[in-house]
VMD Tcl script that builds the backbone (N, CA, C; Angstrom):
set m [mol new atoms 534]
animate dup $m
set s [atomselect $m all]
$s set {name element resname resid chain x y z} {
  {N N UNK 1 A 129.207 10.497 137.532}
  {CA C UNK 1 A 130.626 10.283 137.642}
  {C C UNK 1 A 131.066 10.669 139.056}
  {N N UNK 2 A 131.699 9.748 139.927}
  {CA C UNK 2 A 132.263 10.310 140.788}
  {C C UNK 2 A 133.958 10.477 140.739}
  {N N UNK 3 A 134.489 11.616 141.229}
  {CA C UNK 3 A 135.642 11.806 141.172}
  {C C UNK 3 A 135.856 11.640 142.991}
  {N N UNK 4 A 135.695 10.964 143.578}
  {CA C UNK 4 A 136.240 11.283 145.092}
  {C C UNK 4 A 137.885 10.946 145.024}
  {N N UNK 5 A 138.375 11.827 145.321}
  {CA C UNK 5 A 139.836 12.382 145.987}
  {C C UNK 5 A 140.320 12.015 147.269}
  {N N UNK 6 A 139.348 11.930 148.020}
  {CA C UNK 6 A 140.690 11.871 149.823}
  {C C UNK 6 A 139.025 11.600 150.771}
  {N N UNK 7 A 139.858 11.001 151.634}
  {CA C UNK 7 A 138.781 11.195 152.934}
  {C C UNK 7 A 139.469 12.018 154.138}
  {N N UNK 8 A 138.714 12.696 154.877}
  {CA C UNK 8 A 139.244 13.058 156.000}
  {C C UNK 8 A 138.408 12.606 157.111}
  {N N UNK 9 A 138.945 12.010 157.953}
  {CA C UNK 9 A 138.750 10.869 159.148}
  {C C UNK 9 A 139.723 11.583 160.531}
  {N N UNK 10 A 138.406 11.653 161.375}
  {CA C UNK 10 A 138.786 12.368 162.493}
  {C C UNK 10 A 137.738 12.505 163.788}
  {N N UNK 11 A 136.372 12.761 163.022}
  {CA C UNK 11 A 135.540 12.913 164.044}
  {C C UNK 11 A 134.770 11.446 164.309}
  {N N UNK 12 A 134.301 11.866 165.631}
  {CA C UNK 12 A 133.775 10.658 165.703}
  {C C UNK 12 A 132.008 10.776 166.187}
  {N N UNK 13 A 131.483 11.968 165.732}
  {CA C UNK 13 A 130.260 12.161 165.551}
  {C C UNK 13 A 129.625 12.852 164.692}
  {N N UNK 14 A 128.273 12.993 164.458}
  {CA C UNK 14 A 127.930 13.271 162.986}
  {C C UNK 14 A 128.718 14.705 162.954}
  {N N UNK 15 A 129.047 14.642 161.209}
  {CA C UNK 15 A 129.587 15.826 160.998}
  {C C UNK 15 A 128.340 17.323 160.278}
  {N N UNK 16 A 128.597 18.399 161.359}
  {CA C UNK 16 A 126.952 18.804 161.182}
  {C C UNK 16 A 127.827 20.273 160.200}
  {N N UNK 17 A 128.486 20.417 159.977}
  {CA C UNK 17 A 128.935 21.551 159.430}
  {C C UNK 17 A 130.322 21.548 158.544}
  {N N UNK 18 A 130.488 22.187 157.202}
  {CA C UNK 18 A 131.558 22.502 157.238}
  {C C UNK 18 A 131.600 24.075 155.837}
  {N N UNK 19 A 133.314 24.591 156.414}
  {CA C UNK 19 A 133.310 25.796 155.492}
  {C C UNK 19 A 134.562 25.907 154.923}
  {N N UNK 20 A 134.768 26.178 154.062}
  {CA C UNK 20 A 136.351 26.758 153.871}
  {C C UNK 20 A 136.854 27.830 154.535}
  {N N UNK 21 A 138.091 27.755 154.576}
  {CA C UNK 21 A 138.821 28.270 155.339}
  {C C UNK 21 A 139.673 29.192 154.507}
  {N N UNK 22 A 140.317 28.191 153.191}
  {CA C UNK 22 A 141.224 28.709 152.386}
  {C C UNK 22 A 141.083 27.797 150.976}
  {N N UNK 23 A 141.739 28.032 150.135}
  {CA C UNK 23 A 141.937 27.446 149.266}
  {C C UNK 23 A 142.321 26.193 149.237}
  {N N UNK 24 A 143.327 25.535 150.458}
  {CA C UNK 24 A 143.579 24.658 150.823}
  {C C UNK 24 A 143.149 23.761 152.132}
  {N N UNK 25 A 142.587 24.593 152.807}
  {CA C UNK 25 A 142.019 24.753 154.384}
  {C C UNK 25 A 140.578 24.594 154.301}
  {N N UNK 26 A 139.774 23.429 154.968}
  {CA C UNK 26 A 138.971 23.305 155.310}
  {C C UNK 26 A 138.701 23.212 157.349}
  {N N UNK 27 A 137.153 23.825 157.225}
  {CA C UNK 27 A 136.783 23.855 158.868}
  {C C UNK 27 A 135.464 23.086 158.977}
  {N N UNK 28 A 135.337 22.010 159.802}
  {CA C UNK 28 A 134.405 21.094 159.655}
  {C C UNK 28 A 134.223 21.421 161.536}
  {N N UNK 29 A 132.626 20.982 161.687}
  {CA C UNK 29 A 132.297 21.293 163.335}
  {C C UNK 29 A 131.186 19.593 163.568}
  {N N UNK 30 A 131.134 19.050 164.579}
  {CA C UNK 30 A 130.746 17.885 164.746}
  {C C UNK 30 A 129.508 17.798 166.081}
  {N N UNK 31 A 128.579 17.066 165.723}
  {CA C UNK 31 A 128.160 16.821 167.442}
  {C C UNK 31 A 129.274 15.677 168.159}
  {N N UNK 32 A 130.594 15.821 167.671}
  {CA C UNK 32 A 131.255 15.374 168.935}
  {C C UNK 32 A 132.174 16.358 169.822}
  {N N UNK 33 A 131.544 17.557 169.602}
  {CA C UNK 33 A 131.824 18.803 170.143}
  {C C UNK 33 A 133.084 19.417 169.498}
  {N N UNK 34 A 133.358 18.781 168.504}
  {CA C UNK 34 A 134.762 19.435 168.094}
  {C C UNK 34 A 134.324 20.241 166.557}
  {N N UNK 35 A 135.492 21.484 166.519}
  {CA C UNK 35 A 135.750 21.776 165.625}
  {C C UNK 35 A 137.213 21.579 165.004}
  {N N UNK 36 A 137.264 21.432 163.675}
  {CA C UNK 36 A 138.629 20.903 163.158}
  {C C UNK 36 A 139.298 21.607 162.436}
  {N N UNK 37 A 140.666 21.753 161.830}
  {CA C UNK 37 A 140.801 22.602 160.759}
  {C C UNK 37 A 141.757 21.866 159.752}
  {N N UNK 38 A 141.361 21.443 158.904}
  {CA C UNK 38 A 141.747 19.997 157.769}
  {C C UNK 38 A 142.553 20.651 156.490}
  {N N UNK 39 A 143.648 20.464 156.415}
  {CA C UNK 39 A 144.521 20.954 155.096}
  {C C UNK 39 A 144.333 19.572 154.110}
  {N N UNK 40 A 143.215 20.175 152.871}
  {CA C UNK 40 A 143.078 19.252 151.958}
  {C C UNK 40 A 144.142 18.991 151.007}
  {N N UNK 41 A 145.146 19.344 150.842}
  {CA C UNK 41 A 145.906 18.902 150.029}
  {C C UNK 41 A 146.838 17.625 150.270}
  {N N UNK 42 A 147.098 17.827 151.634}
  {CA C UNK 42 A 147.452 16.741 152.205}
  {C C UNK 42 A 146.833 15.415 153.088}
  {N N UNK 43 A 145.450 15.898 152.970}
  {CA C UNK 43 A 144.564 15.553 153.443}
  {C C UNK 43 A 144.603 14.772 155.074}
  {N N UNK 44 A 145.278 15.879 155.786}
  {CA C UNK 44 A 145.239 15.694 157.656}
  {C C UNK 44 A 144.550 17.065 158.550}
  {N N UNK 45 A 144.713 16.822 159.497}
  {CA C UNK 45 A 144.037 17.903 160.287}
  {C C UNK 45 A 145.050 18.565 160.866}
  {N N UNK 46 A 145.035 20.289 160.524}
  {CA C UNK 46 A 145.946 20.870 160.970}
  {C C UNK 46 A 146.013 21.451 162.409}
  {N N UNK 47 A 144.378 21.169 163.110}
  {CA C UNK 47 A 144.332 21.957 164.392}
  {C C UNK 47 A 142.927 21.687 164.304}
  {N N UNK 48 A 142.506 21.713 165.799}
  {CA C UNK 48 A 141.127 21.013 166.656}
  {C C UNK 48 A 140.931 22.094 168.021}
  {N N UNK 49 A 139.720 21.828 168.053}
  {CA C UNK 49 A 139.040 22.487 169.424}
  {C C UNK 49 A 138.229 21.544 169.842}
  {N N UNK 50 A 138.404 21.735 171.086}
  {CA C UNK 50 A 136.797 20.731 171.407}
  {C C UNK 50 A 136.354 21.573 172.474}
  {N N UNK 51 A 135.152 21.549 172.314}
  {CA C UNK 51 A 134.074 22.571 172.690}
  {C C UNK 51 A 133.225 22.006 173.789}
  {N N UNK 52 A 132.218 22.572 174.793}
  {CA C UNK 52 A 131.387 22.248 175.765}
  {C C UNK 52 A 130.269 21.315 175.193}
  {N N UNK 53 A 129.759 21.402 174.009}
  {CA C UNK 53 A 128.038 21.074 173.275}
  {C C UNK 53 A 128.729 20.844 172.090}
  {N N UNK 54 A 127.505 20.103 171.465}
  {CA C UNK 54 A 127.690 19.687 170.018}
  {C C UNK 54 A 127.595 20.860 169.035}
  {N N UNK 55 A 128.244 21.253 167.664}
  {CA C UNK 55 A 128.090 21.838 166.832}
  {C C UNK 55 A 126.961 22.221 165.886}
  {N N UNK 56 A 126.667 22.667 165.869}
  {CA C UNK 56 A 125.860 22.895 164.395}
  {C C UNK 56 A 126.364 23.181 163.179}
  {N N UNK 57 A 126.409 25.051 163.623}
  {CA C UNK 57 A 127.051 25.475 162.079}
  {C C UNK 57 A 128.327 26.213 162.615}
  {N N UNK 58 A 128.835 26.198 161.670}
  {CA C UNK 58 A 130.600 27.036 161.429}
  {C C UNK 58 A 130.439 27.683 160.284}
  {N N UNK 59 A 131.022 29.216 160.670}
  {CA C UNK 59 A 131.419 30.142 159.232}
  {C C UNK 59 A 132.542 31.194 159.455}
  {N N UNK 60 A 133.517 31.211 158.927}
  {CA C UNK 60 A 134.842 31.422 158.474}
  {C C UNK 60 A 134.966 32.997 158.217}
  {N N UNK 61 A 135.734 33.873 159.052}
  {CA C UNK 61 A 135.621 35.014 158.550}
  {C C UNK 61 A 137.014 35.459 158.589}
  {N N UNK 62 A 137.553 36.089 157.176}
  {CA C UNK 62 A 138.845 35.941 156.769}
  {C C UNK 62 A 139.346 37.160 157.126}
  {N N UNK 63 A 138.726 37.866 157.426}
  {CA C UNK 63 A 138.991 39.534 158.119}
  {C C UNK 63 A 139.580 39.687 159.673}
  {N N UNK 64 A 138.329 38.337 160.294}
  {CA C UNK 64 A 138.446 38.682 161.607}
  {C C UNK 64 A 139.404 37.197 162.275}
  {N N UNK 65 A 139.778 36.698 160.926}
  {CA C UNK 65 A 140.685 35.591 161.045}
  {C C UNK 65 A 139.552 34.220 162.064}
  {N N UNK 66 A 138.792 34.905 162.436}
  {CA C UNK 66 A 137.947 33.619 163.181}
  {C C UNK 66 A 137.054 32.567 162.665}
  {N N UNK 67 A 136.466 31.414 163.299}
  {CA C UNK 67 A 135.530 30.977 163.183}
  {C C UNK 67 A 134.174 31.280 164.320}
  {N N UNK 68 A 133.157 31.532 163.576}
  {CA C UNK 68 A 131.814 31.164 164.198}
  {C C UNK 68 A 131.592 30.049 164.851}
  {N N UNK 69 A 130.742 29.566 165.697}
  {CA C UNK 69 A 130.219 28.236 165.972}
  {C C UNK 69 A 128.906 27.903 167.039}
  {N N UNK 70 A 127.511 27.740 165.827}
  {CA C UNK 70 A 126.299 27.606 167.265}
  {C C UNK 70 A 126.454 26.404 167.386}
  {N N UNK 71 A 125.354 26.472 168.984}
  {CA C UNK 71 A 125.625 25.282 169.941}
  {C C UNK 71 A 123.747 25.453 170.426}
  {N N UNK 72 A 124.176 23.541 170.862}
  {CA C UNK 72 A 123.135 23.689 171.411}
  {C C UNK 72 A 122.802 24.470 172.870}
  {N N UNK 73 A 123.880 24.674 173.307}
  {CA C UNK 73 A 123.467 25.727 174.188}
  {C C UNK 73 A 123.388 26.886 174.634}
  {N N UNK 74 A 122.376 27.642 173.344}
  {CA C UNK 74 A 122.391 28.793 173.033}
  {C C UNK 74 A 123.279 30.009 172.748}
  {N N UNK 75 A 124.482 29.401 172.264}
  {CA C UNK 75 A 125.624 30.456 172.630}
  {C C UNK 75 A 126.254 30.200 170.925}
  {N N UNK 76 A 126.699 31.294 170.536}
  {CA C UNK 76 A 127.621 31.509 169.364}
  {C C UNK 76 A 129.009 32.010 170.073}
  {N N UNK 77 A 129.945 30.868 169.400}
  {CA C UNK 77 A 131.382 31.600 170.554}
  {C C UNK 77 A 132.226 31.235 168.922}
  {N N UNK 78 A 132.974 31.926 168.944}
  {CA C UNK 78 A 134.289 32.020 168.199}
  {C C UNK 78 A 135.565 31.394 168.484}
  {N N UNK 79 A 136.310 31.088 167.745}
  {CA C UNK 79 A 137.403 30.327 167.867}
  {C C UNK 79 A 138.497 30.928 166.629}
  {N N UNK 80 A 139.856 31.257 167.042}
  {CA C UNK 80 A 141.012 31.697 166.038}
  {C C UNK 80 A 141.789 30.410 166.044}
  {N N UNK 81 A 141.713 29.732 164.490}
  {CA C UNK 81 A 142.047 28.737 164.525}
  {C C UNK 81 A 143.586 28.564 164.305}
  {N N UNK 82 A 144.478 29.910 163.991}
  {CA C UNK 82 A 145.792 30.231 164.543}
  {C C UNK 82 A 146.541 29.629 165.946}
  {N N UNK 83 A 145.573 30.223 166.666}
  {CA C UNK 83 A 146.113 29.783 168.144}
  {C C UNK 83 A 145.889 28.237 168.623}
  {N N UNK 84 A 145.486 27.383 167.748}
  {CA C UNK 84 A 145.318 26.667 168.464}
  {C C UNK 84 A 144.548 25.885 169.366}
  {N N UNK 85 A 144.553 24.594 170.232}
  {CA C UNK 85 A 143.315 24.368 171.116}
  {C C UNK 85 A 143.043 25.404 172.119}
  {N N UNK 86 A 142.204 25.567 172.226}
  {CA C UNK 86 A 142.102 26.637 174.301}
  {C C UNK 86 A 141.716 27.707 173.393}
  {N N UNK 87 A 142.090 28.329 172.076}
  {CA C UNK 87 A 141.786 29.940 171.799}
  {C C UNK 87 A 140.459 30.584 171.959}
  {N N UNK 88 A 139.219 30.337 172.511}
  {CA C UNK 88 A 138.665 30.754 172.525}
  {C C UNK 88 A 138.034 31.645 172.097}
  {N N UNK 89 A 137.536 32.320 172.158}
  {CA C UNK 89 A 137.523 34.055 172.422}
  {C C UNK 89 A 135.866 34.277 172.671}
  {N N UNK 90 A 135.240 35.615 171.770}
  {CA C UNK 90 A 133.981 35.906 172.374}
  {C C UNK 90 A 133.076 35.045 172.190}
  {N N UNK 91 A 132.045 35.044 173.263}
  {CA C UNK 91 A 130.883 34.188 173.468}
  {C C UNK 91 A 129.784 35.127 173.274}
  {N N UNK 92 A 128.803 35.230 172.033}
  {CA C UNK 92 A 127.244 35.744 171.858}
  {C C UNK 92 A 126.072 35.080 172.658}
  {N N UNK 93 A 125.466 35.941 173.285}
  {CA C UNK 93 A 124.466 34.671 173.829}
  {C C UNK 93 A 123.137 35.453 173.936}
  {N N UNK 94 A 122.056 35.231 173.193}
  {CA C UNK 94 A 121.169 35.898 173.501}
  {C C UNK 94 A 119.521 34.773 172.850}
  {N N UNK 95 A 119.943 33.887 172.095}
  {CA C UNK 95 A 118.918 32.819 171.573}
  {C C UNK 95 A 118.620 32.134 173.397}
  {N N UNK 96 A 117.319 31.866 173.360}
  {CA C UNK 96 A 116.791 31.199 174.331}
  {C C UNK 96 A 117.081 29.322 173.748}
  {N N UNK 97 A 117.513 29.009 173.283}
  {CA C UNK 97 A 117.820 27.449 172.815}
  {C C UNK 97 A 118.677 27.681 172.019}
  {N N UNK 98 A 118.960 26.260 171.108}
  {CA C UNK 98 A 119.849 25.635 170.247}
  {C C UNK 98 A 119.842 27.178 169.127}
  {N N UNK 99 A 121.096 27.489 168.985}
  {CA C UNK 99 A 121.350 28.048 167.660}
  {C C UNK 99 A 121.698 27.159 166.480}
  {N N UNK 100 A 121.040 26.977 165.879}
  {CA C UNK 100 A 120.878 26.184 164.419}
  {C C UNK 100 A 121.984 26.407 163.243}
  {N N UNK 101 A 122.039 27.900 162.764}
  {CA C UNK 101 A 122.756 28.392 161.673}
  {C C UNK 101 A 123.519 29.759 162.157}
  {N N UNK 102 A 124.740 29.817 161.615}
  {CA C UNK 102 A 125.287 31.227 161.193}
  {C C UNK 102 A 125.993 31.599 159.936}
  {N N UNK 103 A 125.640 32.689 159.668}
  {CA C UNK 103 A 126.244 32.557 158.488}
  {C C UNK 103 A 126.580 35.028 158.267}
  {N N UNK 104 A 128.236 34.689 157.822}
  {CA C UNK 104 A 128.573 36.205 157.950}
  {C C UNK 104 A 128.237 36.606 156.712}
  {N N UNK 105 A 127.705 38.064 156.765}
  {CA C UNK 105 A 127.929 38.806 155.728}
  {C C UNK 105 A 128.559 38.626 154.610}
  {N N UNK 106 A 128.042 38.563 152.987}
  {CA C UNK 106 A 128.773 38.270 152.143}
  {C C UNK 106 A 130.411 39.483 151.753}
  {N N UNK 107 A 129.819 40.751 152.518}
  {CA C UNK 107 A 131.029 41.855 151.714}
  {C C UNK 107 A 131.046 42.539 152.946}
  {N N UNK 108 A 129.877 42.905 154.296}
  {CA C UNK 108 A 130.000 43.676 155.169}
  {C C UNK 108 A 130.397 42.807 156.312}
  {N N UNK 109 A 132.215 43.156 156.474}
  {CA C UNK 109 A 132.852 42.314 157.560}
  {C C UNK 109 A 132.435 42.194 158.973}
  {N N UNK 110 A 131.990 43.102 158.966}
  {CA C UNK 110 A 131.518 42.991 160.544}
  {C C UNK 110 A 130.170 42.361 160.981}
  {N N UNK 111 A 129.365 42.200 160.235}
  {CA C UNK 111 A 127.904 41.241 160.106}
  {C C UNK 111 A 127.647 39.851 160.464}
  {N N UNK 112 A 127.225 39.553 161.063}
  {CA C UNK 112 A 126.748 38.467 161.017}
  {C C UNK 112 A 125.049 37.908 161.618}
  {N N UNK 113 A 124.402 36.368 160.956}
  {CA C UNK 113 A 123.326 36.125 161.479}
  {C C UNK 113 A 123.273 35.321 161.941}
  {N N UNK 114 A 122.394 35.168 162.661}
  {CA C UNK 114 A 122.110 33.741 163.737}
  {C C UNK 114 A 120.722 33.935 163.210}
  {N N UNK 115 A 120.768 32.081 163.401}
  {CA C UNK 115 A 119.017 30.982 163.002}
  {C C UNK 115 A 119.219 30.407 164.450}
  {N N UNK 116 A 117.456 30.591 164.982}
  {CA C UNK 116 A 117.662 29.506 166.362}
  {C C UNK 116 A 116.143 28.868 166.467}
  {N N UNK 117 A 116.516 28.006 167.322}
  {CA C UNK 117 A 115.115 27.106 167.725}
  {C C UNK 117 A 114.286 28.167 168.649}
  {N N UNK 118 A 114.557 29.235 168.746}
  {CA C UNK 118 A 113.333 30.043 169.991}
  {C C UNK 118 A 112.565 31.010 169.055}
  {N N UNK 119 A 112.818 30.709 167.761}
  {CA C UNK 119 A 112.283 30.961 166.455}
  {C C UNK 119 A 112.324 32.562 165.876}
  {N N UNK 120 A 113.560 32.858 166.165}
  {CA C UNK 120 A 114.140 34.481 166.173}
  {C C UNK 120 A 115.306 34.103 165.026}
  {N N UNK 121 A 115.499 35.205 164.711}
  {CA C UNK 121 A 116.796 35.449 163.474}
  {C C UNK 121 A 117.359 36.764 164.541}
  {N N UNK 122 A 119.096 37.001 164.433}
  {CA C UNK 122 A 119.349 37.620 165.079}
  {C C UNK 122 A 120.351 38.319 164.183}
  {N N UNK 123 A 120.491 39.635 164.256}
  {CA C UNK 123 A 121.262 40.315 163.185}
  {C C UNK 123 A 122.652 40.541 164.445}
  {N N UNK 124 A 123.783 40.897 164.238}
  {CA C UNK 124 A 125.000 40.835 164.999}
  {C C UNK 124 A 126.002 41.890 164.340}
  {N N UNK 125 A 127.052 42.375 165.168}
  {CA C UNK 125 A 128.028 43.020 164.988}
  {C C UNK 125 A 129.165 42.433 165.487}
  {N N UNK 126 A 129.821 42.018 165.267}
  {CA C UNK 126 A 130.737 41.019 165.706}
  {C C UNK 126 A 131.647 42.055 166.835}
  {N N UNK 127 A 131.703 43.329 166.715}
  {CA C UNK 127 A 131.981 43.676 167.619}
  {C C UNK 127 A 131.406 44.340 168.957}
  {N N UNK 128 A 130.129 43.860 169.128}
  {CA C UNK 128 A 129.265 43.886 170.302}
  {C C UNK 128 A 128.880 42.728 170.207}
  {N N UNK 129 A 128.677 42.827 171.895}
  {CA C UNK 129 A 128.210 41.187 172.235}
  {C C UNK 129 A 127.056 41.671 172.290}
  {N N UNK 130 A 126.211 42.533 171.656}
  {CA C UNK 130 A 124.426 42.078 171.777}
  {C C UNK 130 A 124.060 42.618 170.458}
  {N N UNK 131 A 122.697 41.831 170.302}
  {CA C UNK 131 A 122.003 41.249 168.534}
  {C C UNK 131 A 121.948 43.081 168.582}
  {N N UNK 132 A 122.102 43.310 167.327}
  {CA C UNK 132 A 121.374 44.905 166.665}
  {C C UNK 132 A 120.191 45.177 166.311}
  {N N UNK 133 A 119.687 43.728 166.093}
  {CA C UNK 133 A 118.294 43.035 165.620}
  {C C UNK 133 A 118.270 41.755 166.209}
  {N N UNK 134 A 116.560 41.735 166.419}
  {CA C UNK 134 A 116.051 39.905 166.663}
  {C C UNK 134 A 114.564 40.299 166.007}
  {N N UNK 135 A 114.338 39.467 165.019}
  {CA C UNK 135 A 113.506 38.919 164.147}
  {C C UNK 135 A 112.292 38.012 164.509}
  {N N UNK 136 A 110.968 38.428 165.225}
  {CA C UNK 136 A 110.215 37.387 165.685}
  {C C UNK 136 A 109.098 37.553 164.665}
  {N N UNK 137 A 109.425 36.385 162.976}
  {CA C UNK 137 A 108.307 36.532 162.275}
  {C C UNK 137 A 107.999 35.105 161.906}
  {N N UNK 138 A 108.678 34.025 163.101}
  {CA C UNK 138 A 108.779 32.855 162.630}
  {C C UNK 138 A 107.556 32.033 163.370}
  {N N UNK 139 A 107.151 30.915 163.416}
  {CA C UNK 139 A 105.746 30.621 164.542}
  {C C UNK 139 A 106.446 28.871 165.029}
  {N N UNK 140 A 107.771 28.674 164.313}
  {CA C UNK 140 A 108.749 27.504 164.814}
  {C C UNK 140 A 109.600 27.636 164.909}
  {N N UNK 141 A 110.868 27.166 165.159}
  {CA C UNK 141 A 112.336 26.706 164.971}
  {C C UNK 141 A 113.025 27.355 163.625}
  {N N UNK 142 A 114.020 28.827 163.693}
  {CA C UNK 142 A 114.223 28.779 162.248}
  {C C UNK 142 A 115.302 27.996 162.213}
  {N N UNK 143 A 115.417 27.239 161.399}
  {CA C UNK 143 A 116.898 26.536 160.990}
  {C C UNK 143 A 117.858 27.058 159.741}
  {N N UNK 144 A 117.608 28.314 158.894}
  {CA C UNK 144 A 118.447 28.612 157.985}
  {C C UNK 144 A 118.552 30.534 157.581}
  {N N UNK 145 A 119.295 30.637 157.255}
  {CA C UNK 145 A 119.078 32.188 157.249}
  {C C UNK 145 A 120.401 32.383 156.055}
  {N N UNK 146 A 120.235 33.517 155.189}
  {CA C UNK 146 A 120.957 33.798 154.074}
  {C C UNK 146 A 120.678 35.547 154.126}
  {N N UNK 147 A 121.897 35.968 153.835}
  {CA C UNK 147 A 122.405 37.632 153.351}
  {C C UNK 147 A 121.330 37.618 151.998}
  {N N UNK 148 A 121.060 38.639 151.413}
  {CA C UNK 148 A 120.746 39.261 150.197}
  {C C UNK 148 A 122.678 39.646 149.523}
  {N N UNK 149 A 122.418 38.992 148.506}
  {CA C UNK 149 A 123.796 39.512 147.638}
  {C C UNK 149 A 123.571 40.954 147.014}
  {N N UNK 150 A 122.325 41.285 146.965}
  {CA C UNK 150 A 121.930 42.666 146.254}
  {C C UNK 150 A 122.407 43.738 147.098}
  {N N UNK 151 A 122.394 45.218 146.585}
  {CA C UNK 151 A 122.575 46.400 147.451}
  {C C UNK 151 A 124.099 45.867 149.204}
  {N N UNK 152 A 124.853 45.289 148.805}
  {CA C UNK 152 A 125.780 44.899 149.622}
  {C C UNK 152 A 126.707 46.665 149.962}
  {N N UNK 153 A 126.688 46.985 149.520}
  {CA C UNK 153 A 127.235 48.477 149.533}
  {C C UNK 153 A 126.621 49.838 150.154}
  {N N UNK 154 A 125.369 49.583 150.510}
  {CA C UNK 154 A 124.444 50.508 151.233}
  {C C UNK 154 A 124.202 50.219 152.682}
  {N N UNK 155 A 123.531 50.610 153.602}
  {CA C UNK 155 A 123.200 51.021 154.901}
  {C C UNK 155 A 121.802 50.109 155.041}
  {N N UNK 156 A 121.416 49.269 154.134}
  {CA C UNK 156 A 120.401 48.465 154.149}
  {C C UNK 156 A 120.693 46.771 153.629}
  {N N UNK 157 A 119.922 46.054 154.665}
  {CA C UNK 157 A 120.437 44.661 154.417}
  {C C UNK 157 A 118.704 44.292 154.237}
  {N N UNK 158 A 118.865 42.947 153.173}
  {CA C UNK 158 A 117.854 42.352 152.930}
  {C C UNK 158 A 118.093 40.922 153.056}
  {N N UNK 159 A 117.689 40.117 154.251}
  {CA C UNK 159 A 117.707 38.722 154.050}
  {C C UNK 159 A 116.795 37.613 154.344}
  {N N UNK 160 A 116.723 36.158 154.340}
  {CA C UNK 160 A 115.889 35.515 153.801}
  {C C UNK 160 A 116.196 34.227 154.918}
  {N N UNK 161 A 115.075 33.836 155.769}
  {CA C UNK 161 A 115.026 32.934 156.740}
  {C C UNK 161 A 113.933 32.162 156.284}
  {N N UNK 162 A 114.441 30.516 157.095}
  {CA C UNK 162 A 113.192 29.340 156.687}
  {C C UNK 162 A 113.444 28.844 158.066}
  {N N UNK 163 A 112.381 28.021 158.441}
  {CA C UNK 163 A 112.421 26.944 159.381}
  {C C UNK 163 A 111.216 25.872 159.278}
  {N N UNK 164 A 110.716 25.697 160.463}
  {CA C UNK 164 A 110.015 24.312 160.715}
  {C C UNK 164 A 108.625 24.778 160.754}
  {N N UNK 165 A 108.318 25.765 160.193}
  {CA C UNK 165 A 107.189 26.545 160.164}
  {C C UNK 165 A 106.072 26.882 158.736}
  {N N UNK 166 A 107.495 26.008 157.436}
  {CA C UNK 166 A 107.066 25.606 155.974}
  {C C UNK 166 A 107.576 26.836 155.545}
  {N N UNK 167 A 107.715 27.804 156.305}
  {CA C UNK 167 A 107.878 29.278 155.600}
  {C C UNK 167 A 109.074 29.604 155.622}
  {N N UNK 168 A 109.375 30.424 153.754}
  {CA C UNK 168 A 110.552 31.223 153.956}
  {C C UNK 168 A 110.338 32.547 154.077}
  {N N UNK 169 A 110.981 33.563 154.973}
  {CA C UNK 169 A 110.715 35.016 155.309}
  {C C UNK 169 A 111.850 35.883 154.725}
  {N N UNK 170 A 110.932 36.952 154.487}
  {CA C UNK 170 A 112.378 38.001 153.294}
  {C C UNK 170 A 112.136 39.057 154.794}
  {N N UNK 171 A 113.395 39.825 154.857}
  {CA C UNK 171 A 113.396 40.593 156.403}
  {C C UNK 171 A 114.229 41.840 155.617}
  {N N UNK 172 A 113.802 43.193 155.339}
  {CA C UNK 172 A 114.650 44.132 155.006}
  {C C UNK 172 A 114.872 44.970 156.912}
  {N N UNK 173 A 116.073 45.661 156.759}
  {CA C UNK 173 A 116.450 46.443 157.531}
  {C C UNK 173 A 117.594 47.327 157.529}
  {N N UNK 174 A 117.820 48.286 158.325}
  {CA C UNK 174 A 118.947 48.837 158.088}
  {C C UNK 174 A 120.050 48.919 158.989}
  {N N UNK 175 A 121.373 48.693 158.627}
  {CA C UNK 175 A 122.194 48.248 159.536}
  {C C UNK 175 A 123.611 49.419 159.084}
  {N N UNK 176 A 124.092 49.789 159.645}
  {CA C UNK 176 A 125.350 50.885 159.477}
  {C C UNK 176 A 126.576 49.922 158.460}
  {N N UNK 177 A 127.785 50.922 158.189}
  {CA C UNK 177 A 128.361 50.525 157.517}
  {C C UNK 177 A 129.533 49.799 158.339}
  {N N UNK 178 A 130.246 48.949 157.927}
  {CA C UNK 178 A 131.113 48.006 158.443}
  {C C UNK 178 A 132.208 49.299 158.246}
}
mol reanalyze $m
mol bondsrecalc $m
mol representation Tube
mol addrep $m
């Protein structure tokens, strides 16, 4: 059965990402360098960025009001989709290539991971610009990385990377409290 509802029409290259935003608010990122921010109810776009490089991934953090966004050129930079085009803000940069995936912490706000093609997983504090961790257990390109939902409340994180290497990797460590 399909139920399709609405289209949203805007980008004009593949669409490589998208996350919620809100209940009503969607954030979609493109290799036509843009990121968007789409109110589904009405189904238009409420606000756009366009960026240096094509997109990969986007992830939504409702704390720090921002979006994530890797690029192919090695950089995770953020965007407050409040402000508008131009908002910028911090730029992560420490992957030697394309960052593939990010994805924040399910409960610890300040967390986040990066997946990259120089075949590292990178653990993050959103409030330092350098990794807390980098992960070299990969022998390719990782392209995906996931939190452990377990033990979210302790001083220890457990999570789970794949790439182009056939392998998925479980990575425990310990990381302070948000």
């Amino acid at each position: 059965m399909n139920n399709s509802y609405g289209r949203l029409a805007g980008h004009t290259g593949c669409v490589s990402s998208v996350t919620w935003h809100d209940e009503t608010e969607l954030i979609s990122g493109s290799w036509d360098h843009t990121i968007k921010l789409w109110n589904t109810d009405t189904l238009s776009m409420v606000s756009s960025q366009n960026m240096s490089t094509s997109v990969f991934s986007t992830a939504y953090s409702p704390r720090h009001r921002v979006v994530l966004s890797t690029h192919v050129d090695s950089k995770v930079k953020t965007w407050d989709p409040r402000g508008g085009e131009g908002t910028l803000g911090t730029v992560f940069t420490s992957h030697k290539g394309i960052v593939s995936q990010v994805k924040w912490h399910p409960t610890r706000d300040n967390y986040f991971l990066t997946a990259g093609h120089d075949k590292t997983v990178k653990v993050w504090d959103f409030r330092s610009k350098y990794p807390l961790y980098t992960v070299k257990e990969h022998t390719e390109k990782v392209f995906s990385v996931a939190w452990s939902v377990e033990g979210n409340e302790t001083t220890q994180a457990d999570l789970m990377s794949g790439g182009a290497d056939t392998q998925l990797r479980q990575h425990h460590m310990e990381i302070g409290r948000s």
